[in-house]
C-alpha positions in Angstrom: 120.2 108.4 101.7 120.5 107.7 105.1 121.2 110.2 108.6 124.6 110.8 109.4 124.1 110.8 113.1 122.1 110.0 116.4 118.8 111.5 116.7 118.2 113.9 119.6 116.3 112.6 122.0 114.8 115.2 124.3 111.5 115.9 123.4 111.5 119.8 124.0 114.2 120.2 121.0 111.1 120.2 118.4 108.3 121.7 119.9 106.9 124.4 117.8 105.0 127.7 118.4 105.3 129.0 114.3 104.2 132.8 113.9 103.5 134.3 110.8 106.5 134.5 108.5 107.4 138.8 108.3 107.2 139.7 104.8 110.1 141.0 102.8 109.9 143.8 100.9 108.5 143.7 96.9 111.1 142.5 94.9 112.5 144.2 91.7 113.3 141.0 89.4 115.5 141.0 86.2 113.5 142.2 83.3 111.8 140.2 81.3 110.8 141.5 77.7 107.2 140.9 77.0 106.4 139.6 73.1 103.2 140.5 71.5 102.3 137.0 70.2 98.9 136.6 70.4 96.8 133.4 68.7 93.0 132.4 68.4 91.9 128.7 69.7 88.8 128.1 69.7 87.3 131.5 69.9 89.3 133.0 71.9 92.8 134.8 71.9 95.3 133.4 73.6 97.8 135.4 74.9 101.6 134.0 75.2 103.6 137.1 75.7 106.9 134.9 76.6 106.7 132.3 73.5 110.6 134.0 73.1 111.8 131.8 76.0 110.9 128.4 74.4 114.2 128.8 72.3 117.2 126.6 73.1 119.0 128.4 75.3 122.2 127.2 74.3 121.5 128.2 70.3 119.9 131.2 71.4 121.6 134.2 72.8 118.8 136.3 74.1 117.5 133.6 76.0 120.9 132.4 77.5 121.1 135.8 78.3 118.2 135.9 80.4 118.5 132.5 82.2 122.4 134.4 83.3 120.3 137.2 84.6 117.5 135.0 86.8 119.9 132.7 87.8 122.3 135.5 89.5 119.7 137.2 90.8 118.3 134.1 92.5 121.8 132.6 93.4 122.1 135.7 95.2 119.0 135.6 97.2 119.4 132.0 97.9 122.7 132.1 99.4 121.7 135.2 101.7 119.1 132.6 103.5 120.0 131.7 106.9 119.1 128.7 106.5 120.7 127.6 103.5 124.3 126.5 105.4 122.3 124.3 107.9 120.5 122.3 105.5 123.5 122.0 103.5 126.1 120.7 106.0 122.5 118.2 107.2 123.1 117.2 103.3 126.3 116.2 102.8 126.2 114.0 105.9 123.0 112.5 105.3 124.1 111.2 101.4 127.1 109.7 102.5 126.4 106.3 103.8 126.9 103.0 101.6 124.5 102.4 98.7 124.2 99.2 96.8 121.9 97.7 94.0 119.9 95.0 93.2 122.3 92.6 91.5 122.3 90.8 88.5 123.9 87.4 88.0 124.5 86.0 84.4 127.4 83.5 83.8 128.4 82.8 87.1 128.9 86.5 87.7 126.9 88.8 90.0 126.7 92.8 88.7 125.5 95.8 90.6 125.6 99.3 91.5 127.7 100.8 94.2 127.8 104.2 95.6 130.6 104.5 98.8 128.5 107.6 99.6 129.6 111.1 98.3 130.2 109.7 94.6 128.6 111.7 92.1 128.0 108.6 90.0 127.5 104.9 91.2 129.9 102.6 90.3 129.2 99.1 88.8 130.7 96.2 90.6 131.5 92.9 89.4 131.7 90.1 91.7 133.0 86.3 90.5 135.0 84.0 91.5 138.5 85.7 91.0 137.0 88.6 92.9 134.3 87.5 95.6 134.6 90.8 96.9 133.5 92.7 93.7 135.7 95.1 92.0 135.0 98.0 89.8 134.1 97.7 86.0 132.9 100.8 85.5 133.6 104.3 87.1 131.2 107.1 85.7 132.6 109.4 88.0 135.4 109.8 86.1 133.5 110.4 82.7 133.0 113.9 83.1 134.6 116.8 85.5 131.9 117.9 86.4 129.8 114.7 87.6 127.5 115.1 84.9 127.9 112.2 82.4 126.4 108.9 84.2 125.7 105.5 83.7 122.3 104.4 82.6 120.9 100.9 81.6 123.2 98.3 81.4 122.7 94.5 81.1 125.4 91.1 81.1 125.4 89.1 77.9 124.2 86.0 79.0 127.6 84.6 79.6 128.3 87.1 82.0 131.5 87.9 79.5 130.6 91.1 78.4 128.2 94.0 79.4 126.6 96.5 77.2 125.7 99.6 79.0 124.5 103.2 78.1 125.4 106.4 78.8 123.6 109.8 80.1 125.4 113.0 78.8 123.8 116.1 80.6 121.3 114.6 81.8 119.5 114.2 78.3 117.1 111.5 77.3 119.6 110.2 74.1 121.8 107.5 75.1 124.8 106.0 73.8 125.2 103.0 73.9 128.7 100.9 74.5 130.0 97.8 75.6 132.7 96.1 78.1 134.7 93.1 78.5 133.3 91.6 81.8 136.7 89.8 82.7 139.5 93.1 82.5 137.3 95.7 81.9 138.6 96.7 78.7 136.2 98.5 76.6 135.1 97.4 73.1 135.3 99.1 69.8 131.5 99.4 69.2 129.4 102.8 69.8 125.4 102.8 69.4 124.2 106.9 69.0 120.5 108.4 68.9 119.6 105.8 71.5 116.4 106.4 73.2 113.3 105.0 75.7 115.2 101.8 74.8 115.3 98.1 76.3 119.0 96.3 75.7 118.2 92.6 74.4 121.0 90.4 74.1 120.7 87.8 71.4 123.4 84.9 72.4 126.5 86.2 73.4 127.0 88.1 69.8 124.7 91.2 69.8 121.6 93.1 71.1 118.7 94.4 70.2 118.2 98.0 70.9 115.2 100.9 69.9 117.0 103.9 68.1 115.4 107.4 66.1 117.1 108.8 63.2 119.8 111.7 64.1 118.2 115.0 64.5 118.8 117.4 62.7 121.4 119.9 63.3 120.5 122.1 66.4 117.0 120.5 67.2 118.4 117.3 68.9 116.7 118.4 72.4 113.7 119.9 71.3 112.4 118.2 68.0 109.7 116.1 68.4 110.4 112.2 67.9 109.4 109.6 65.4 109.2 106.5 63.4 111.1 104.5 66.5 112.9 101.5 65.0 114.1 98.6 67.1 117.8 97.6 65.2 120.0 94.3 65.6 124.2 95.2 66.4 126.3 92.9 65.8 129.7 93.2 68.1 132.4 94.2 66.3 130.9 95.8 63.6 130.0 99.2 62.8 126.7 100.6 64.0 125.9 101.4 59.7 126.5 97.8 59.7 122.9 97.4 61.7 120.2 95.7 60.9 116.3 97.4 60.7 114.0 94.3 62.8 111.2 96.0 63.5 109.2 99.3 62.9 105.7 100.8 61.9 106.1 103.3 59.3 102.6 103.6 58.9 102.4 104.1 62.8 105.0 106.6 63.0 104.0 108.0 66.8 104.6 103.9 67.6 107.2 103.2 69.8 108.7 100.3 70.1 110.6 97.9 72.4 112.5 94.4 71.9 113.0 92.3 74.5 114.9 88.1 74.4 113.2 85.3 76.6 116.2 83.8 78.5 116.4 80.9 76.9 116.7 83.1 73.8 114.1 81.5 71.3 111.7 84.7 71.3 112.4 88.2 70.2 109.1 90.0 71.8 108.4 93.5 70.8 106.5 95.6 72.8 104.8 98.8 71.3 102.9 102.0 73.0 101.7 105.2 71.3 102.4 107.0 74.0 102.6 106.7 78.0 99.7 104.8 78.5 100.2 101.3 79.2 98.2 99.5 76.3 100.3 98.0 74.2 100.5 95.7 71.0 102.7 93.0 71.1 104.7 91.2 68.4 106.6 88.3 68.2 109.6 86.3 66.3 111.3 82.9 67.3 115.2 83.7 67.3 117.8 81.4 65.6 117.7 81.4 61.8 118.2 85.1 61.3 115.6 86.2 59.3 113.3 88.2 62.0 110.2 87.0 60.9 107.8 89.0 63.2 104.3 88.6 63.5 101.1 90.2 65.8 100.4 88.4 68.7 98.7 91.1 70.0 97.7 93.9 67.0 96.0 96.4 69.1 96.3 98.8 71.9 93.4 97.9 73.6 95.1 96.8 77.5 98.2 96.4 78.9 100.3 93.7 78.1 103.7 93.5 79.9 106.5 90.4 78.9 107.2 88.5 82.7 109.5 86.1 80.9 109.5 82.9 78.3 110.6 79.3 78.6 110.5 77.6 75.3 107.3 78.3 73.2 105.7 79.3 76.3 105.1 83.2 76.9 104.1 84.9 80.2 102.2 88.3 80.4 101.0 91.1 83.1 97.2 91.8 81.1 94.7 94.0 81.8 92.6 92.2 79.6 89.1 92.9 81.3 91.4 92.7 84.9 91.7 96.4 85.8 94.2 95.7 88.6 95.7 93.0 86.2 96.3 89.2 86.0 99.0 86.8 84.6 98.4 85.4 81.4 100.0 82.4 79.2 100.3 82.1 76.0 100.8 78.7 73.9 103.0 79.3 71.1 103.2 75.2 70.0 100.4 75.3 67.7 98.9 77.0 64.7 97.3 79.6 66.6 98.6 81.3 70.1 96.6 79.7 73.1 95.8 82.3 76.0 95.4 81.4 79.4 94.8 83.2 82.4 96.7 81.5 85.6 97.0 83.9 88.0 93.6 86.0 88.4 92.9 89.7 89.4 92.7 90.3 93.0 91.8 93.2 95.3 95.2 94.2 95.0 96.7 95.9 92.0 99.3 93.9 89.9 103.1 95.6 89.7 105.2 93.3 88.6 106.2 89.2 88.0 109.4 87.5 87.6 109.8 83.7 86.9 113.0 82.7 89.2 113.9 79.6 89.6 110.7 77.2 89.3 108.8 80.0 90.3 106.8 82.9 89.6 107.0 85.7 92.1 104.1 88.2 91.7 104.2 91.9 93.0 101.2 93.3 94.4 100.4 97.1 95.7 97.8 96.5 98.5 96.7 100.2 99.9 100.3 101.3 98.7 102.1 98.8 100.6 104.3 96.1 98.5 103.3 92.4 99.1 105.3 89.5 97.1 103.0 86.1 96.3 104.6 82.5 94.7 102.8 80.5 92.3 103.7 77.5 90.0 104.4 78.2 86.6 100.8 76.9 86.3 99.2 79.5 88.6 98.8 77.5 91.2 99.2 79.5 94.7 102.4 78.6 97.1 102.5 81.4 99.4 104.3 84.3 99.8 107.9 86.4 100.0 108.0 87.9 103.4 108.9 91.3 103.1 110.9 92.6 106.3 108.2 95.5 107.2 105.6 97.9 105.9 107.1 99.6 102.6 108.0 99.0 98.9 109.6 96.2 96.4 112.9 98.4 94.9 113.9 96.1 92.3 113.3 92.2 92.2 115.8 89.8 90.1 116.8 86.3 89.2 116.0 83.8 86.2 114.3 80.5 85.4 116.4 77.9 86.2 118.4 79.7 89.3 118.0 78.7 93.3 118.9 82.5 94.4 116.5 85.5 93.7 117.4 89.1 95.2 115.5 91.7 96.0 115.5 95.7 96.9 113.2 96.7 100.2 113.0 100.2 101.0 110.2 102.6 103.0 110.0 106.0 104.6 112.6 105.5 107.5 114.5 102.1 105.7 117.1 103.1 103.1 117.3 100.5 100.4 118.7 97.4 101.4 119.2 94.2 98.9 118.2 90.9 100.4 119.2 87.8 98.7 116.2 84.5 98.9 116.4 80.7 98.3 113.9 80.8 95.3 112.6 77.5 96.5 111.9 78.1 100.1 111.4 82.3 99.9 113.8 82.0 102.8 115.4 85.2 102.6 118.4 87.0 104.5 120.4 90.6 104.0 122.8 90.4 101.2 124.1 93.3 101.8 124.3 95.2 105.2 123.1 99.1 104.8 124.6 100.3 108.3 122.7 103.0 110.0 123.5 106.2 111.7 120.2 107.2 113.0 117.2 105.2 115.0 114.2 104.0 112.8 111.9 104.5 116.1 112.4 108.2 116.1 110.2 108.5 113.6 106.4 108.0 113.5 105.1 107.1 109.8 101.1 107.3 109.4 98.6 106.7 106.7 95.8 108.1 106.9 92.6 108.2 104.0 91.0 111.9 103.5 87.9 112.9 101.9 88.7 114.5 99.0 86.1 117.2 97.0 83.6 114.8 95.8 84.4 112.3 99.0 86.8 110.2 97.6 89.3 108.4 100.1 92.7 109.3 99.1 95.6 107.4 100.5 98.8 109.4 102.4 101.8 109.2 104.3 102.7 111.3 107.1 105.9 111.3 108.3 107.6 112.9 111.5 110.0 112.6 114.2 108.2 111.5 117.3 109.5 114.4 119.9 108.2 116.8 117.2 105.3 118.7 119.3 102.4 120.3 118.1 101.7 121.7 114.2 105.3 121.6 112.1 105.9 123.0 108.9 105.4 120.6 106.7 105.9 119.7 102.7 103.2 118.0 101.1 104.4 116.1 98.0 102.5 114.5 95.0 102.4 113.4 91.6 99.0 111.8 90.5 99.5 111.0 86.8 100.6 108.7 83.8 99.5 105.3 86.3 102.7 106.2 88.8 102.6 104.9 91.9 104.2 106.9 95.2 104.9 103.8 97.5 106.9 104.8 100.5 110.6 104.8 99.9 113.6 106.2 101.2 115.2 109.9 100.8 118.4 111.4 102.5 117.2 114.7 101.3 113.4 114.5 102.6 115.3 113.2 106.0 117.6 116.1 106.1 113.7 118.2 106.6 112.5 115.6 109.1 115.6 115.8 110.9 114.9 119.5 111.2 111.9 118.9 113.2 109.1 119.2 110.0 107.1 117.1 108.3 106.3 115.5 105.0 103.5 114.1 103.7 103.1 112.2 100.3 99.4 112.1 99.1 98.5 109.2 96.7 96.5 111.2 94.3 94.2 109.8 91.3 95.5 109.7 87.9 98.7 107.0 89.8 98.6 103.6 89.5 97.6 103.5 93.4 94.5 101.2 92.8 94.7 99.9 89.2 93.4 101.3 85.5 90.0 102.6 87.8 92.6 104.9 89.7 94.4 106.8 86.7 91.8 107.3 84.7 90.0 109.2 87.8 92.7 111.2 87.3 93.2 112.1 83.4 92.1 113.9 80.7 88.4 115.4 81.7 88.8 114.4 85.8 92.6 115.7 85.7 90.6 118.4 87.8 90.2 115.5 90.5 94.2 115.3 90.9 94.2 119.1 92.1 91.6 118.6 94.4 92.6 115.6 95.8 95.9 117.6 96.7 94.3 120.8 98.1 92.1 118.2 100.2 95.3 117.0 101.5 96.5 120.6 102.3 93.6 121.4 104.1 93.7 118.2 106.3 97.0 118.8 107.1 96.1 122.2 108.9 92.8 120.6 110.1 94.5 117.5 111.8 97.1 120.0 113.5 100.1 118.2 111.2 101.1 121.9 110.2 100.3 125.2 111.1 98.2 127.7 108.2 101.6 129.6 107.9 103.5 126.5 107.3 102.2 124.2 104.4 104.6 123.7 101.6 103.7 122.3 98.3 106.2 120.2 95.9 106.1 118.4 93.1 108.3 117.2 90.0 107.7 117.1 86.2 103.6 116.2 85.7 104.1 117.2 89.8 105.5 120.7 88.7 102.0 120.9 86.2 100.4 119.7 89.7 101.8 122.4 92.0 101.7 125.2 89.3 97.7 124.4 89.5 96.9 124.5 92.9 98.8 127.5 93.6 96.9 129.1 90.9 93.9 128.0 92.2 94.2 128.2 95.8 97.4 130.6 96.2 95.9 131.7 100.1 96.3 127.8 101.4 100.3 127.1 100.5 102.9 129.2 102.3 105.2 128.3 99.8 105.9 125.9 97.0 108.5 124.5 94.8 107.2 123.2 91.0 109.9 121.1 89.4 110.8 120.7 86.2 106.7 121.0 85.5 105.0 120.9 82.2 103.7 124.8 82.7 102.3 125.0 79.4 99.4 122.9 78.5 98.2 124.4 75.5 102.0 123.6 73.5 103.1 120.9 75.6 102.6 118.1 72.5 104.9 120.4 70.0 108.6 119.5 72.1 110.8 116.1 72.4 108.4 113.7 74.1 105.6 116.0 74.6 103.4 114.0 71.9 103.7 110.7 74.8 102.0 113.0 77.1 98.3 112.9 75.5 97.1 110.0 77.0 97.0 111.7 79.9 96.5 115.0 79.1 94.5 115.1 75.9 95.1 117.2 73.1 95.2 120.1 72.6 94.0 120.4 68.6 90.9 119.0 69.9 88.2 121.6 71.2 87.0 119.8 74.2 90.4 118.6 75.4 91.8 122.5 74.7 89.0 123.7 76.8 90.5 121.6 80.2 93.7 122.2 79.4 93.0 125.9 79.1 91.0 125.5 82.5 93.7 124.9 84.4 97.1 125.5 82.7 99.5 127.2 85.3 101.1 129.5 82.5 97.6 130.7 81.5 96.0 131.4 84.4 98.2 133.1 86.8 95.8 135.4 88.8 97.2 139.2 88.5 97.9 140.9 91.3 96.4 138.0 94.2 98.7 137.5 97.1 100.7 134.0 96.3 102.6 131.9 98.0 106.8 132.3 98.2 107.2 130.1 95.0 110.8 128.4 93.9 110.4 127.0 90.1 113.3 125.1 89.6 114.5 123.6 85.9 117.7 122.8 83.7 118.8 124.1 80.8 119.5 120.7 79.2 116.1 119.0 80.1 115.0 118.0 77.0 112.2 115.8 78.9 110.0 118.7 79.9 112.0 121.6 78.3 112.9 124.4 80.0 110.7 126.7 78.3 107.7 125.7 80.1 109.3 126.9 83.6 110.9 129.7 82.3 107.5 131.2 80.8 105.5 130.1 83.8 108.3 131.7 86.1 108.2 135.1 83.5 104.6 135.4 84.0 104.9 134.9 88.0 106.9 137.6 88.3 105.2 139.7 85.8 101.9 139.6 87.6 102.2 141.3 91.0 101.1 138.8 93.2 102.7 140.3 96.7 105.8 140.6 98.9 107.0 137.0 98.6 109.2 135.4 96.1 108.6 134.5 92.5 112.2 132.6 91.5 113.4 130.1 88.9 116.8 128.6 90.1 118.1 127.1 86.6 120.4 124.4 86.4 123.4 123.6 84.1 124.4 120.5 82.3 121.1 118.7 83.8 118.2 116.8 82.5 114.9 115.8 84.1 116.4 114.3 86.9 118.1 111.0 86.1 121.6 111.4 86.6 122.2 114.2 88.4 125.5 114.0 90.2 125.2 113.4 93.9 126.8 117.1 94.2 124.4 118.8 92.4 122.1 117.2 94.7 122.8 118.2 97.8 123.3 122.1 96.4 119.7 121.6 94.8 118.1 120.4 97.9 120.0 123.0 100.1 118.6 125.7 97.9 115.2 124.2 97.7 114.8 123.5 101.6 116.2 126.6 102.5 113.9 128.2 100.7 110.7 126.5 102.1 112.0 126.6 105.4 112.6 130.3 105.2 109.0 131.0 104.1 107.5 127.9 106.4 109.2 128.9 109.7 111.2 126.0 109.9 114.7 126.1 111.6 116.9 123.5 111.4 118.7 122.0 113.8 122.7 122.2 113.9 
């Protein structure tokens, strides 16, 4: 994700003067066939004339059908753009620099990621002493024709002998899971299926713990809704209906579960949610004498509670336990009854992350968005800190009790991640691994600014430009603001190719992240999900207001709860946004809970059996309230038929009823595509066509010209 080459330097190249974008004329989309299905909720009937298009499409016909029609008709329109070829050629340039992981030693051997550039799949490299230069263990490039089937978790037994990995078909949430010899690469016997939101726990050298759902049934595998998660024991070498049940909650059944191994291997720790909220129960079992015997340390969902590591009967935790920006806890497992201590106290800043490396424990903070690393004693006791080499974000931090060399990830907005390697008892840190770059960091200017949002809030956002960029630029305004994510700055060879083009982009820290703590996302949720959409249309309109971008060139993005996030705002103010792109959004809020992992998403969203959580949800679903026949922005829904994250039913109803409703000259399209998921994945090559489409499309209907 890095430029491929020198940055103009003459200030002139990007001034802009952007006029109005010409309207095309109206356009004649494929037909759509409206149902009659009609329902009451609450007193009123509820229209879903497009319920059809939930169907799989690759089960039903009529919908496959229809997805071959819109996605013609859009390839079409997209590859007549004028822009599309620049941004493309900008792509393929821009991806293809060096990319390497955090790594991960065990046994004397140091794993991690490599991507040479242009791979559709990272590699994983293993470096010992028979190879100092790393060579390559596994090659998911090669798994598929097509790019498509990638490598997803993997972790070293902790011998460093033999690595269990998983694998992503499609771009589907079920893994499989599998396992390597570490020293010749030759692949074991054993094969894990109907893996999912799972952990891999090694227990010795001998097998892992991993969190499986029964097999589907036939032909609802990526759309049935998921319970009764059950965390199993494999043994290598055997076969997988040789497992053994550890740990489950029958009587729970929308408890998920996930088993984690202290590195010193004497507790199994269990961590379970009921959905994507972060309070969690916690149960434990010592490890050694087989017989699992797991008991509540923590029976209730009532804060978060997040495993930083264990060293004998000693247990540390990430709490929010009356700390809503969170504090490290201990817990004394020596006696009769567990002993809780808090060591490391809430501060101003919120809590991300811990890891105990060497003698060490190495806390992450997010202060105003910006990562800052602190040391303590195992005791709590403050050392210092972990300089960071500038202004941006942790990307990965790793390293064990007991081991003088930690490593870390650094990234931001004009940095493309770059793994440093530190002396975990000094902090002393130095490059590990050299990221060479083809363009100049100073180009660019990278702001953040706090806005007044509706009800005066200070909202936190990034702009970022090229300096020699004059005047008002077209500009895409991203943001997310849900499920306690945080948008830290980080690096992106696709948002550079639109900065190298001479616009902007600027990422909005919207309630409803994880920004500022529990305080933040619950601002942001359920009843106040309303603040999320105004902090975003605040954004929008400082943009213009500040001069950032012209009124004819604001663009609007935004992925998964993002696509729910630009569907809104567009719905409710269609005349500020010149165009926007909603991806792989959850369109539908009154049926979101009824597909795959759907039922997580109530935490957030509320649900919609309940009256007074329907009534939000109705308020502001960007299915339902499409206005009929109001000028909109030039809108690009984008999806894939093989999400079974957010399925694609959602964006093909919400693009049905766009084009259905006569809202002006510009664009209504859905570009659809195959053998991809939610994102994770996705082969570099799909990546760059994605983008090309995507930018050429806002550009077109921003004013935005790139630059040869």
């Amino acid at each position: 994700m890095t430029l491929h080459r020198h940055l103009l330097a003459a200030a002139s190249a990007l001034a802009f003067v952007v006029p109005a974008v010409a309207a095309e004329p109206a356009m004649t989309y494929p037909q759509t066939e409206r149902g009659t299905v009609v329902e009451p909720a609450f007193g009123e009937q509820v229209a879903d004339p497009y319920r059809w298009l939930e169907a799989d499409v690759r089960v039903d016909p009529k919908v496959a059908a229809w997805v071959d029609g819109q996605s013609k008709f859009t390839d079409a329109y997209l590859k007549a753009l004028p822009e599309r070829a620049g941004f493309e050629a900008k792509l393929k340039g821009l991806f293809d620099y060096a990319r390497f992981g955090v790594p991960h030693e065990e046994g004397g051997r140091l794993f991690h990621t490599y991507n040479s550039g242009l791979m559709n799949q990272a590699q994983l490299i293993v470096r010992d002493k028979a190879s100092p230069e790393g060579r390559v263990l596994l090659d998911p490039s090669a798994w598929a024709k097509d790019g498509a089937t990638a490598l997803d978790a993997w972790e070293p037994s902790p011998d460093g002998a033999t690595l269990a990995y998983t694998v992503q078909d499609g771009g589907s949430d079920w893994r499989m899971m599998k396992f390597v010899s570490a020293a010749d690469g030759k692949a074991l016997a054993d094969e894990l299926k109907w893996v999912k939101f799972s952990a891999i726990a090694w227990v010795g050298t001998d097998g892992v713990l991993y969190s499986r759902f029964e097999a589907p049934k036939e032909g609802e595998a990526f759309q049935a809704l998921n319970y009764n998660q059950t965390v199993w024991y494999h043994k290598l070498g055997t076969p997988q209906s040789a497992d053994r049940p550890i740990f489950a909650t029958l009587d729970k059944p929308k408890w998920g579960h996930v088993a984690q191994v202290t590195s010193d291997a004497r507790w199994m720790v269990v961590t379970s949610h009921e959905g994507t909220d972060p309070l969690a129960a916690v149960f434990i079992a010592p490890i050694g004498k087989g017989e699992w015997g797991t008991k509540a340390l923590i029976p209730d969902m009532t804060a978060q509670w997040d495993l930083i590591e264990g060293i004998g009967d000693t247990l540390w935790f990430i709490s929010s336990k009356d700390a809503p920006l969170k504090k490290v806890v201990k817990v004394d497992l020596s006696g009769a009854e567990p002993v809780f201590t808090t060591i490391v106290e809430q501060s101003d800043a919120n809590l991300e992350g811990a890891r105990i490396i060497g003698d060490k424990l190495f806390v992450e903070y997010l202060r105003d968005v910006k990562s800052q690393v602190k040391t303590f004693t195992l005791d709590g006791q403050p050392l210092g800190e972990l300089a960071l080499p500038g202004v941006g974000s942790l990307a990965g931090l790793s390293g064990k009790p007991g081991h003088d060399t930690g490593y870390f990830g650094f990234t931001s907005f004009t940095t493309p991640g770059t793994v440093y390697s530190f002396d975990a008892k000094t902090a002393k840190s130095a490059v590990w691994q050299k990221v060479p770059l083809k363009f100049d960091p100073d180009a660019y200017a990278v702001e953040q600014v706090f806005y007044p949002s509706k009800d005066g809030t200070k909202i936190p956002m990034f702009v970022v430009k090229r300096k020699d960029a004059k005047g008002p630029v077209p500009t895409i305004l991203y943001g997310y603001g849900g499920f306690n994510i945080s948008l830290p700055p980080s690096f992106s060879a696709a948002r550079m190719a639109w900065l190298e083009s001479g616009g902007a982009y600027a990422v909005a820290n919207l309630r409803g992240g994880g920004e500022y703590g529990d305080a933040w996302h619950d601002a942001g949720r359920r009843a106040r999900k309303q603040n999320v959409f105004d902090d975003f249309i605040s954004a929008g309109e400082w943009l213009i207001a500040k001069g950032v971008t012209p009124k004819t060139g604001l663009a609007v993005e935004g992925g998964s709860n993002g696509g729910l996030l630009v569907g809104a705002v567009v719905n409710q103010r269609p005349d500020l946004f010149a165009a926007a792109h909603p991806a792989v959004g959850v369109m539908d809020m009154l049926r979101f809970d009824r597909f795959t992992a759907g039922r997580y998403w109530t935490d957030d969203y509320g649900t919609p059996a309940v009256e007074a959580d329907w009534r939000v949800l109705r308020a502001y679903s960007p299915y339902h309230n499409v206005r009929q026949g109001t000028p909109y922005p030039a809108v690009l829904v984008t999806t894939a038929d093989t999400d079974d994250r957010v399925v694609p039913g959602h964006s093909f109803k919400y693009a049905a009823a766009l084009q259905a409703a006569g809202l002006g000259p510009k664009p209504q399209l859905i570009r659809i595509e195959t053998r991809a998921g939610h994102g994770s994945g996705k082969p570099v090559s799909k990546q760059i066509e994605e983008t090309a489409d995507v930018f050429a499309f806002l550009a077109h209907w921003t004013g935005l010209k790139p630059k040869d």
